[in-house]
N, C-alpha and C positions, 0 to 999 in steps of 0.2 A: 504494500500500500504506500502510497505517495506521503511523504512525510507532512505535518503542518507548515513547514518551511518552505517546501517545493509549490505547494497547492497554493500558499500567497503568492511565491514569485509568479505562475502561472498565473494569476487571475490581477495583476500589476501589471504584467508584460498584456496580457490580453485587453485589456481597460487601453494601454495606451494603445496597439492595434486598433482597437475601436476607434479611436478618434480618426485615425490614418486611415481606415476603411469606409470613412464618410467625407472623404476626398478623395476616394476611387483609388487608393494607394495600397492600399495593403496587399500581400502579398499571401505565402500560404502558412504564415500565423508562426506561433514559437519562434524564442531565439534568444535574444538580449535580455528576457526577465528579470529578472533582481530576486534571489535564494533571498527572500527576506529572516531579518533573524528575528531569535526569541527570549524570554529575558535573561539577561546574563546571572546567572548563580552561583558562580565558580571563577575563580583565578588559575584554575591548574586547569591547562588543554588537556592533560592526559584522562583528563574523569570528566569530560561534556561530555555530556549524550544529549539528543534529542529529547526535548526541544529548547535545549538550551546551548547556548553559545561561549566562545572562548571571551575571556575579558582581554580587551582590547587601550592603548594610550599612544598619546602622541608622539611620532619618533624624535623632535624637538620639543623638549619642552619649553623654548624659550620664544617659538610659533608666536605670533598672534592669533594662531587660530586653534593655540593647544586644549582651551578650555572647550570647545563647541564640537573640534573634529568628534568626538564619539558620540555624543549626543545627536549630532547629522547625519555621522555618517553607517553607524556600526553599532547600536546598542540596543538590541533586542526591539520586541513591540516597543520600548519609550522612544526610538528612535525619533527624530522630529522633522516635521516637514519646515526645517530652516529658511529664513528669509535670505536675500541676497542680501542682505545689510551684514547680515551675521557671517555665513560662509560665500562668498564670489565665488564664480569662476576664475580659474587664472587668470586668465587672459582681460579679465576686468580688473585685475589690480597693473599688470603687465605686459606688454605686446611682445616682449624679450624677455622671456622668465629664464632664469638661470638654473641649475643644479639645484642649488640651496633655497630658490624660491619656490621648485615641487614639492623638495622636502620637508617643508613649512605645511605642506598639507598631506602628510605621510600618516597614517594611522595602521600601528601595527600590533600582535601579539606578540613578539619578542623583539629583543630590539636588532638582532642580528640580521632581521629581515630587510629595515633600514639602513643598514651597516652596508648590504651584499646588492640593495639596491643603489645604493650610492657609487658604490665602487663599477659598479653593469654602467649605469647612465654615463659614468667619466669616457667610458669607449663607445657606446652606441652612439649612431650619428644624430650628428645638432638637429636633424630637419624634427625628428621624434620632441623634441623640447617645444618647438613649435604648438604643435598635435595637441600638446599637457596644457594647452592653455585653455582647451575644452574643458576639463574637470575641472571638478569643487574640489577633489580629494585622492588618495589613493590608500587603498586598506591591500594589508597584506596580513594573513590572519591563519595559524595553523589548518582552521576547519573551513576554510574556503575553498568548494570544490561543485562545480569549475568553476575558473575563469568566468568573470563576466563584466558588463556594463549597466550599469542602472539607470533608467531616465528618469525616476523617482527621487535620485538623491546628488545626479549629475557626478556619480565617481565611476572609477572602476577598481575588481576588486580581481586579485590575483590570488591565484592556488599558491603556496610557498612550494611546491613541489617546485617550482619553474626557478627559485634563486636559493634553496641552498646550497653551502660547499663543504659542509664538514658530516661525519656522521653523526655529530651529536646532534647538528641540527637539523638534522636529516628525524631525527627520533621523535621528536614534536609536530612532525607531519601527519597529516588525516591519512588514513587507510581507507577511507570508505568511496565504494565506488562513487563515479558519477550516476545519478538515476536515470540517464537516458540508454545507458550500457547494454541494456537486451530490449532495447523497442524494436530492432528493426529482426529480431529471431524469427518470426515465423515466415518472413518472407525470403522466396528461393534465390534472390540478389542478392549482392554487396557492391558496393560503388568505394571502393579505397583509391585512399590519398596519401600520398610521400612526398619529403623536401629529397633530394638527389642533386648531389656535386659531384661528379668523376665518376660516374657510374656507382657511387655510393651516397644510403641512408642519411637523412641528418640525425644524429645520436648526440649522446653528451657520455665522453670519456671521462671512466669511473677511475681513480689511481688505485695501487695497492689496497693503503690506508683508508680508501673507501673514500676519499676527499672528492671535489670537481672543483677543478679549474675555471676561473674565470672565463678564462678567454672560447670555453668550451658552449659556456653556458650563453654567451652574445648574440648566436644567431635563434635560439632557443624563447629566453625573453624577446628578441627582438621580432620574431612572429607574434607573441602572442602581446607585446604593446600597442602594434602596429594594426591589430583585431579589434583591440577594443576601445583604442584611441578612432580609430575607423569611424567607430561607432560614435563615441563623444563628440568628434569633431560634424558628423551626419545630423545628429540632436541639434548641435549647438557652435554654430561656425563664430568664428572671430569676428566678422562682418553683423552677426544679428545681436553681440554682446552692446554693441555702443550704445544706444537707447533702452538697454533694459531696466524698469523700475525695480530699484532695491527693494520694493515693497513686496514684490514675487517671492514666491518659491522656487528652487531649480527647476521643477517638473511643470510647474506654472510657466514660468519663462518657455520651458523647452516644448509645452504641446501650445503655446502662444502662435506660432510660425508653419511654414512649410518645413521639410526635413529634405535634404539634399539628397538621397534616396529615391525623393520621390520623384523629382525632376530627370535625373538621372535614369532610375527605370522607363517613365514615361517613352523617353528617348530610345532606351536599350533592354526593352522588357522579355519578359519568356514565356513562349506558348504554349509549351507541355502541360497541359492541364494535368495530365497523368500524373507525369513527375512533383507536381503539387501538391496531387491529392497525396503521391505514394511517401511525399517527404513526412506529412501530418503523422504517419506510422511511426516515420524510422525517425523522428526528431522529437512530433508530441506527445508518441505514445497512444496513437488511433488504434482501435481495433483494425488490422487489415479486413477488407470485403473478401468472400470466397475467389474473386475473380483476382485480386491482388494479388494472395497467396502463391497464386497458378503461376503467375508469370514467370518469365526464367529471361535470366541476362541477355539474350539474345535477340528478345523481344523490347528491349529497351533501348539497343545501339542508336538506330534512328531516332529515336526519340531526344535520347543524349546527344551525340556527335552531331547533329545538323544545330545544334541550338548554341550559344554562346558563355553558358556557364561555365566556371571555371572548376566546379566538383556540386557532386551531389547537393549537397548542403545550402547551395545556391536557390535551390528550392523551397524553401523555409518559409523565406520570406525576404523584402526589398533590402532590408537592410543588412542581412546575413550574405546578401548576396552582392550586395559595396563594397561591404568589409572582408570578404573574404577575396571577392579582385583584387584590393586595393591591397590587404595584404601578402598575395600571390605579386603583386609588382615589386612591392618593396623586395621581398625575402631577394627575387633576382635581382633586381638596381644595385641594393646594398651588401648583399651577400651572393649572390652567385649560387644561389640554390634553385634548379629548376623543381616544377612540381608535377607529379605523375598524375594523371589521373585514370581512371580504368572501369569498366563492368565487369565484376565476375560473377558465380556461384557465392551464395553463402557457407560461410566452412567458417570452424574454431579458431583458424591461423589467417589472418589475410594473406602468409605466402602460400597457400594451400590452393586458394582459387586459381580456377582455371578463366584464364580471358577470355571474355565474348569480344572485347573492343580495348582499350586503352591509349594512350597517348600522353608524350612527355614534351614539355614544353607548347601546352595548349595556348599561352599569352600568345604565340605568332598565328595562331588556326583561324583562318578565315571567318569563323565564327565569331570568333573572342576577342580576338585584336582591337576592332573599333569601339568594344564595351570596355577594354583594358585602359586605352586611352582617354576615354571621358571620365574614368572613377579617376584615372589623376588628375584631371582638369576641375575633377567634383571637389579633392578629396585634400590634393598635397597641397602642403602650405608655402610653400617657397614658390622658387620659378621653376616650372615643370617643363622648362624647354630640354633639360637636359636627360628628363626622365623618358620626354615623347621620342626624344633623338636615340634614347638607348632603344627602346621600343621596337620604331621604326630598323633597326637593324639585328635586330634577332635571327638566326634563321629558324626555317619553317620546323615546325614538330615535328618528333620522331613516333611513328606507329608502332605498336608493339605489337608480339608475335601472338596472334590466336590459337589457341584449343593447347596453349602452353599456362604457365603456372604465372601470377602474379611474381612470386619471389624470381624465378627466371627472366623475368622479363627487365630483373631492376640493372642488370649491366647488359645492356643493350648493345648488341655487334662486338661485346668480349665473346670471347671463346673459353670463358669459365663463368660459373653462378655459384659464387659463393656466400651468396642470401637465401640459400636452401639450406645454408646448416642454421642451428639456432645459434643466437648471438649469444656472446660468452657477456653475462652481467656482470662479472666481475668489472671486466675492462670499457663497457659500452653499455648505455641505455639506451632503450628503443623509448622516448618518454612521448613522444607524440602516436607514438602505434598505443600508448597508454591512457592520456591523458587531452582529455576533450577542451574547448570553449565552446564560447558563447557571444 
């Protein structure tokens, strides 16, 4: 059963849908909700349970915004619909926020989390400081799982799985699954997704001592800021903060407006109604229809491949399917990680399935390309000549081999596959074959 935490976020994220569904905007519903939390009862992450939450303080306490960050952002039902007077947005204190002006609105359960964020942001590129002028805040909280963005509280809140580097603080991590982990079980498809640089996975290398590395972890957070800044910055652009009355709320301000989403799908929308209805399964937890069940990967190719999404998930809804272009550009621009996407069978192992279709490097497909380049014209905050120019010279995507295996297909024109053995954990996490957003 759906926990009391999940069923709010669901019925928050769907109140805002509503609104966007009465401007012909909304898409196929789930996505960005807000895991709303419950009263806090406890100081020790290791003894919350449902439906109670980890206690949470300000990573500075020397903020002007250390007394109000939990109260706004992260503390159970008393949590507060804060006025802008109390908590801004960045980017209305700032048009150039620096390092130390994010971390002014850092709200975390330990403080190691702040520490390991500070240290990530020193590397990650400046355009992302930009992005943070979206949010009121950023919570990083042991029992945050997943990832997400809230239009209710204007922050975003991050799983700690994504920045620790020691095993101790590895140990104050949630174990619990995400709750969308078996929605899409009854049905005969799978539609998997990988980052790929040199014919290899994006992982985060484990050391002996069981530490990770910094420099491991940069393109790791840097997908999943670049998802849910997506999404902040879609809510709430820099251009609609100048005139906002501090007498608002964030979620007041933010369902005040159009949503960049919308204009942007308008433009570059999707017609698979199929793929909509079949996402409301495998994202909201729909009952699949008899005729759902039935279908098999192969019956889906066209449906996928002719269309301009850049992975299943695109399906959701308008805004998962911004944020997830716009974080497929970045990962490439800034990192040099292409992204696979594929139809297979359903199977236990995503290398297990067998391809009906796939394709690496979908930003250049005929499809997707001119939806790639308007989510940067939606979305990036700098000058995007340099992002359209990279774009623009991509070559075309590589097809992968049908009625072969998912994991075979991930070195592409090698003459070995050795993502058919299971990866040794010691040395390598697979944390996105793990671990979801929103």
């Amino acid at each position: 059963m759906m926990s009391r935490r999940r069923t709010l976020a669901f019925a928050r994220w769907l109140a805002i849908c509503i609104i966007v569904s009465l401007a012909g905007a909304c898409g196929g519903g789930g996505g960005s909700g807000r895991a709303a939390a419950a009263p806090i009862t406890t100081n020790d992450p290791t003894t919350s349970a449902e439906p109670q939450v980890v206690n949470t303080f300000a990573y500075q306490a020397s903020s002007p915004y250390a007394d109000v960050l939990r109260s706004c952002a992260y503390a159970g039902d008393a949590t507060q619909a804060c006025r802008l007077s109390t908590l801004p947005f960045l980017g209305q204190d700032t048009a150039t926020p620096t390092i130390d002006d994010v971390l002014q609105r850092v709200l975390v359960s330990h403080s190691w989390m702040g520490d390991n964020l500070r240290t990530l942001l020193e590397q990650l590129p400046s355009d992302m400081l930009l992005m943070l002028r979206s949010i009121t805040s950023v919570v990083i909280a042991s029992d945050i799982r997943p990832a997400f963005y809230d239009p209710a509280t204007g922050a975003i809140y991050l799983d700690s799985d994504f920045v620790w580097l020691t095993e101790s603080q590895q140990s104050v991590v949630t174990q619990e699954e995400d709750f969308r982990t078996n929605f899409g079980d009854p049905l005969q498809f799978s539609m998997p997704w990988r980052y790929v640089r040199d014919n290899e996975r994006l992982t985060v290398s484990v050391n002996p001592d069981g530490s990770r590395d910094p420099s491991s972890l940069l393109p790791i957070l840097g997908f999943l800021l670049y998802h849910e800044l997506a999404h902040a910055v879609d809510f709430m652009p820099q251009a609609k903060m100048v005139d906002l009355a501090t007498t608002l709320s964030a979620e007041e301000a933010i369902v005040s407006g159009v949503f960049l989403s919308s204009s942007w799908r308008a433009q570059n929308d999707l017609e698979s109604q199929e793929l909509v209805n079949l996402a409301l399964v495998s994202f909201r937890g729909e009952t699949p229809t008899q005729d759902q069940q039935e279908l098999l990967p192969d019956d889906l190719v066209s449906e996928f491949a002719n269309e301009g999404a850049i992975q299943y998930y695109s399906y959701s809804n308008q805004f998962e399917d911004l944020a997830t272009m716009f974080e497929t550009v970045m990962m490439m621009f800034h990192f040099d990680f292409e992204k696979d996407t594929g139809i297979t069978d359903n199977t236990e192992f995503s290398n297990d399935g067998i391809v009906a279709w796939g394709q690496r490097g979908r930003l250049s497909d005929q499809f997707a390309y001119g939806r790639a380049v308007a989510a940067v014209q939606t979305l990036y905050p700098g000058d995007p000549t340099a992002v359209e120019s990279f774009l623009a010279a991509l070559p075309a995507p590589i097809e992968m081999a049908p009625s072969t295996t998912w994991g075979d297909n991930l070195q592409i024109g090698s003459q070995t596959n050795a993502d058919t053995e299971q990866l040794d954990k010691r040395t390598q996490d697979d944390i996105l074959e793990r671990r979801r957003i929103r």
